[in-house]
N, C-alpha and C positions, 0 to 999 in steps of 0.2 A: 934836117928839119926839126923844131922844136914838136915837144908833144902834144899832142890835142890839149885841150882844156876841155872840164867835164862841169856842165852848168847844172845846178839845180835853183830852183824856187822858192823862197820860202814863205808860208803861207801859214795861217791860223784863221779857224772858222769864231772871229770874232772882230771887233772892232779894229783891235792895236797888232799888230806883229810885232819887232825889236822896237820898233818909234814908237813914244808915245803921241807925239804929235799927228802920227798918219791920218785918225781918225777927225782932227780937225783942221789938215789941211786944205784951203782952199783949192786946188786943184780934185782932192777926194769930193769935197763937194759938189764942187762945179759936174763933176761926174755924173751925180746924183747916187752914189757908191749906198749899197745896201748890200753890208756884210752878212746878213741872215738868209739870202737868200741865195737858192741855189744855180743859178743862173748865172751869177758874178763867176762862180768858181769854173762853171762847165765854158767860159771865156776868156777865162785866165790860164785853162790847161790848150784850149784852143792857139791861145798867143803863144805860148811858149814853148806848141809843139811847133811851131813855124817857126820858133829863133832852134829848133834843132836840141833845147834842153835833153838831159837823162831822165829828169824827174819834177813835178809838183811836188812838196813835201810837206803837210802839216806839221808844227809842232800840236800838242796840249798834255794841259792843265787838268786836274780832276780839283779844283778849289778855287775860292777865294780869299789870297793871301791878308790874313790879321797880323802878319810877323810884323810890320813896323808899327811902336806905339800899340801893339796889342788892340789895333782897332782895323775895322772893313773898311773904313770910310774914306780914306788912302785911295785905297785899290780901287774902289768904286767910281769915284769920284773923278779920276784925273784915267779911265780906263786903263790900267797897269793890269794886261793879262787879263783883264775882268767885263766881260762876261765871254765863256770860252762854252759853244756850242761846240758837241760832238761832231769831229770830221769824220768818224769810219765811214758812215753812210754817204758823203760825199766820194768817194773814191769810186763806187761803179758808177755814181751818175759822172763824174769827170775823164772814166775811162769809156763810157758810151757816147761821149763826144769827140773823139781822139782816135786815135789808130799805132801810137808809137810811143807814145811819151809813157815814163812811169806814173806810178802815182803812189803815195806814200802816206803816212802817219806814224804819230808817236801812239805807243801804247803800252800801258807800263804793266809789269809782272808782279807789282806789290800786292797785289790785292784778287787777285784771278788765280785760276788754276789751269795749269799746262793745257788741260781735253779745250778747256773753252776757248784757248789762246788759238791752240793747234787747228780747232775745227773754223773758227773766225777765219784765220786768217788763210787756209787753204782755199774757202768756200772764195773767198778774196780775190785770190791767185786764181782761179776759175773765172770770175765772173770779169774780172779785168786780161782775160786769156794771158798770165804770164808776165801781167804789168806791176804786180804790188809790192811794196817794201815796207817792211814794219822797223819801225826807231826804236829797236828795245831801251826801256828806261827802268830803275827799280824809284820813279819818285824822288824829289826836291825838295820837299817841305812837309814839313808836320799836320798843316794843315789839311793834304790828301789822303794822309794814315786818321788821323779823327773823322773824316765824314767818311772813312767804311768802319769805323769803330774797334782800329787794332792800332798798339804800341807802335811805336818806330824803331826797326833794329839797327843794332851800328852799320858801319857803311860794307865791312869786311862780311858783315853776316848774308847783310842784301844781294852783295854779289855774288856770295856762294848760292846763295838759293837762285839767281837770275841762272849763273852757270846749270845747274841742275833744271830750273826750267826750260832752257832752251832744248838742252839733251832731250829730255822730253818728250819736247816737240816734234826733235827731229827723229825722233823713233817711232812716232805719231805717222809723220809728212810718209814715213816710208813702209808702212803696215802694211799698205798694199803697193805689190810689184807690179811695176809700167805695163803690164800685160795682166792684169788681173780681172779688167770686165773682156770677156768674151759675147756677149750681147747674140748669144745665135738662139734664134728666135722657134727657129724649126726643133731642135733637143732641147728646148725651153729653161734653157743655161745662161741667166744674166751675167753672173761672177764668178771665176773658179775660187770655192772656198782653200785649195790648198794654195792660194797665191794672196788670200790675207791674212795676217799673222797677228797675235795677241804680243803686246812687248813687254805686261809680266814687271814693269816698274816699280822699286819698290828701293826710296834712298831716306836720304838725312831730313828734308823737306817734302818730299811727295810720294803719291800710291797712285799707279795710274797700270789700269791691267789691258788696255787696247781691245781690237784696234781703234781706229779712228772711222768714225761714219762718215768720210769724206774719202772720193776715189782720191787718189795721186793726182795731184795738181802740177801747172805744167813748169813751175820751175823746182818742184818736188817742198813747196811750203815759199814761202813770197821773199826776195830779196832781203837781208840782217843791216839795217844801217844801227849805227850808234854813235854815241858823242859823249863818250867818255872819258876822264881830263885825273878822277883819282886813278893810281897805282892800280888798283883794282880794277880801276873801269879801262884801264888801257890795256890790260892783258885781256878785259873779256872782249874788246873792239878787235884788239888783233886776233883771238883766236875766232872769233865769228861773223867778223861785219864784210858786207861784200861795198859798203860805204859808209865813212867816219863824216861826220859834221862837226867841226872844230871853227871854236873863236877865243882867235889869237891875234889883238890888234898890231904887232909889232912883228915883222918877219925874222928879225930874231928869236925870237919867243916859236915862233910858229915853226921853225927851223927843228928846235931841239924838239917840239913833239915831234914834227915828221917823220925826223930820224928813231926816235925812240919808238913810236908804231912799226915803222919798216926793219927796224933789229928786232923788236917781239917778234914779228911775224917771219922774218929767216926762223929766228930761234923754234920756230913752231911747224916749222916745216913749209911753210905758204910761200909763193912765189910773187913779189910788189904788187903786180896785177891784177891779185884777187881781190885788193880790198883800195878805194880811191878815198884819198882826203880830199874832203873839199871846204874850204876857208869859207870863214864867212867872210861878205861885204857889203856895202851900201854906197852902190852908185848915186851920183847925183853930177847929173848935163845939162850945162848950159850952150849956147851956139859961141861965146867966150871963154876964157877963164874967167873974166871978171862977172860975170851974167853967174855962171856957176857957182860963184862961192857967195853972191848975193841969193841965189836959190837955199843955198848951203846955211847962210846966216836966217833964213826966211824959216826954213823949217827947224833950226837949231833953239830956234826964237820962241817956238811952242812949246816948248816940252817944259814944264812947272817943275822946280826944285825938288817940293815935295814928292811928285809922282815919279822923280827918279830915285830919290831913298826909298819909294814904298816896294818900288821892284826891286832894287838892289838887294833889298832886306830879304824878298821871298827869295831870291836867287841865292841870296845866302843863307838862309832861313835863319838871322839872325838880325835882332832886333837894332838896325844903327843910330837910332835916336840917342843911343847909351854915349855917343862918339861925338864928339866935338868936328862940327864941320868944316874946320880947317885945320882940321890934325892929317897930318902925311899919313896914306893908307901902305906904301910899299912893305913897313917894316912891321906890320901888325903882325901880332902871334896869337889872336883866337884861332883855334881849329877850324871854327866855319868859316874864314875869311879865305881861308888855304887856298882853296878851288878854285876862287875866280884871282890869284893876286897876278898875274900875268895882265888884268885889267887894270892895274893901279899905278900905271906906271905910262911917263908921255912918251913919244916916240925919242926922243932922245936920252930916255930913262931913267930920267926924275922922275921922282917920287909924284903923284897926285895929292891933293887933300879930298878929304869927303867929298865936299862941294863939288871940285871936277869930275871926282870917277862919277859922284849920282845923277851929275848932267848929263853926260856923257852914256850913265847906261839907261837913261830914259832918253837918249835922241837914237841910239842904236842897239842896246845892250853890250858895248862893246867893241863891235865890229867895226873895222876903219872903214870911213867915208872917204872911197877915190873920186872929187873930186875935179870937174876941168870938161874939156869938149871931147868930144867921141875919140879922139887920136889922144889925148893925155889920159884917159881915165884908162881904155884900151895900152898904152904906156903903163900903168902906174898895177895896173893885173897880171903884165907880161913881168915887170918887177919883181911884185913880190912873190911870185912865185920862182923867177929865177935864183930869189936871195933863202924865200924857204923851203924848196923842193911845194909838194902837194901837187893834187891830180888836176884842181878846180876850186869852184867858186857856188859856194851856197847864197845867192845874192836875194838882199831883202829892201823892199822899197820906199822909198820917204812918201808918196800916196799912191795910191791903188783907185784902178788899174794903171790909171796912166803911166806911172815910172816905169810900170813893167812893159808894154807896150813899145815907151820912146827906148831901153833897150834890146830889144829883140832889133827894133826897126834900126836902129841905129848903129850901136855895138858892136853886136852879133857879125853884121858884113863886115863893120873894120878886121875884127878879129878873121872871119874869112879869109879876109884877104892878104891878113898876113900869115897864115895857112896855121893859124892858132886851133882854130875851130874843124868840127868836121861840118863836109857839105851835104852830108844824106846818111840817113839811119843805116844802121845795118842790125840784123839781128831781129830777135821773134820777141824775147822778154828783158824785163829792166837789168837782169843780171846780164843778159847778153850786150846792153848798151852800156851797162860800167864798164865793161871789161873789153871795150871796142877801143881799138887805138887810132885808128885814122876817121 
């Protein structure tokens, strides 16, 4: 029998998620969709803990990107990424709706220190009993290093300091030993002090003398996702992430990271199962094919040229105005183009021009749209992953809630039923549901 598939969500506490169009699609309307509020989110973890998902996941942003044209009015304008409300505090009100599902964020180490990180995201793992996952990130853009008012280091510097942050943390997570409060009320002994430990830190980037003011949380500090794509960033995914978030529209492409994670990770001693890739994607169903790819051309239809350069640009934090928009992007040689060129390429691996990749990463950032009725899309998941290994499917939606909704109800049993999916939770915390094989 083939392997489970491992779903996650993907969400942002703001208008736009990978589509720009989400926020003006007619069906988000017809919703009456109110992104600021918390009430969408604690209904969208509700639906998704019904399709059996691993996780809700926010991405964010600490900015709004000026990188295209050196101006805001881009980003603003056509919402690319912009305006990005803080998701932390959404994560216990969406695990106090829930009972199973994870619940995630991004939260970057550029600009914090290890105690805050460490104590955040334990207090996290507590309050969501064992449900949290944090998306370590060291930051994308220049923009989020100027509004805390520090330089940007190169990419090799960030991820040695990410490396040492997490260390850290995890010497933080584990200050106090699983039996350290003793709570006996009668010899009026809360903690045994020789069961909490100072960890005396002291490297290249930090001074942290312990311990941590948070007991031992119950997956001993919250679930490590990451989505890391430089050299750097895929040794720090293989050596820590217990889930990778990768977009790779071509299962080619998607292939040669797979395998490149899963040989880091032999080479590190880890066994496949510690750590799940899961692809990104953008369903879109119709009760046809042809219904489908007119939904498909409906919302392809929204997304404004410019507001695909203006994200392009932050995602690369470089300025594409400079580019001529039907210049082939596969053979570019700026350094910052490097990261995403796996994106610049059609599925038969011509080259794109500007124009395509920027439409293309303002209708999904990337990520292929499968296309077709429940048994072809469900077809077109079991595909690519056949062609590029991976665990699952980080799936994001052309409007909200709806898309999400019509595949849980929909998808989800096809996939059941071809014994793709599992049919009931197992397990206490998100790390115990990644690493659930049936």
């Amino acid at each position: 029998m083939a392997a489970k598939m491992h779903l996650a969500q993907f969400l942002v506490h703001g208008p736009t998620y990978h589509s720009l169009a989400m926020w003006r699609h007619p069906k988000t309307a017809a919703a009456g969709y109110d992104w600021s509020r918390p009430a969408l989110y604690q209904h969208i973890a509700r639906v998704c803990e019904r399709g059996l998902f691993d996780m809700v996941f926010f991405a964010d942003l600490n900015y709004i990107s000026d990188t295209y044209r050196h101006s805001l009015e881009p980003a603003l304008r056509y919402a690319a990424q912009a305006p990005e409300h803080d998701p932390i505090p959404l994560l216990s009100y969406m695990a106090a709706a829930t009972r199973h599902i994870g619940v995630a964020s991004t939260f970057s180490v550029s600009q914090h220190h290890p105690f805050y990180a460490a104590r955040l995201w334990a207090t996290l793992d507590h309050l969501t009993e064992g449900r949290a996952g944090w998306n370590v990130v060291t930051s994308i853009n220049h923009n989020q290093d100027a509004n805390f008012g520090v330089d940007r280091p190169p990419t090799d510097v960030r991820y040695d300091r990410a490396h040492e942050f997490i260390e850290v943390c995890r010497k933080l997570w584990s200050s106090w030993e699983p039996d350290a409060v003793v709570m006996d009320r009668e010899a009026a002994v809360f903690a045994d002090a020789a069961k909490v430990h100072r960890i005396e830190h002291a490297g290249p980037f930090f001074r942290s003398r312990g311990p941590l003011n948070v007991v031992r949380s119950p997956q001993d500090g919250p679930a490590i996702l990451q989505a890391g794509t430089s050299p750097k960033g895929v040794d720090f995914a293989a050596k820590y992430a217990d889930a990778i978030f990768a977009i790779q529209p071509r299962p080619e492409d998607a292939k040669r990271y797979f395998d490149g994670i899963k040989g880091r990770m032999a080479e590190l001693g880890r066994a496949p199962g510690e750590c799940r890739i899961l692809f990104g994607a953008q369903p879109i169903l119709g009760a046809s094919e042809a219904e489908a790819r007119e939904r498909q051309d409906e919302h392809n239809s929204l997304v404004p040229l410019e507001g695909g350069m203006a994200i392009l640009s932050a995602h690369a934090d470089y300025d594409l105005s400079k580019i001529d928009l039907d210049a082939p992007m596969a053979d570019r040689t700026e350094p910052e183009l490097q990261r995403l060129k796996t994106r610049f390429r059609k599925p038969s691996g011509e080259s794109m021009s500007l124009r395509e990749v920027a439409q293309r990463h303002g209708q999904s950032v990337g990520l292929p749209q499968f296309v077709g009725t429940v048994k072809s899309v469900a077809d077109q998941m079991e595909a690519f992953l056949e062609t590029a290994g991976g665990d699952g499917f980080m799936l994001s939606p052309i409007h909200s809630p709806g898309a999400i909704e019509e595949f849980v109800d929909l998808v989800v049993p096809e996939l059941q039923r071809r014994g793709l999916m599992r049919t009931r939770y197992e397990g206490r915390t998100l790390r115990d549901l990644l690493r659930q094989e049936g």
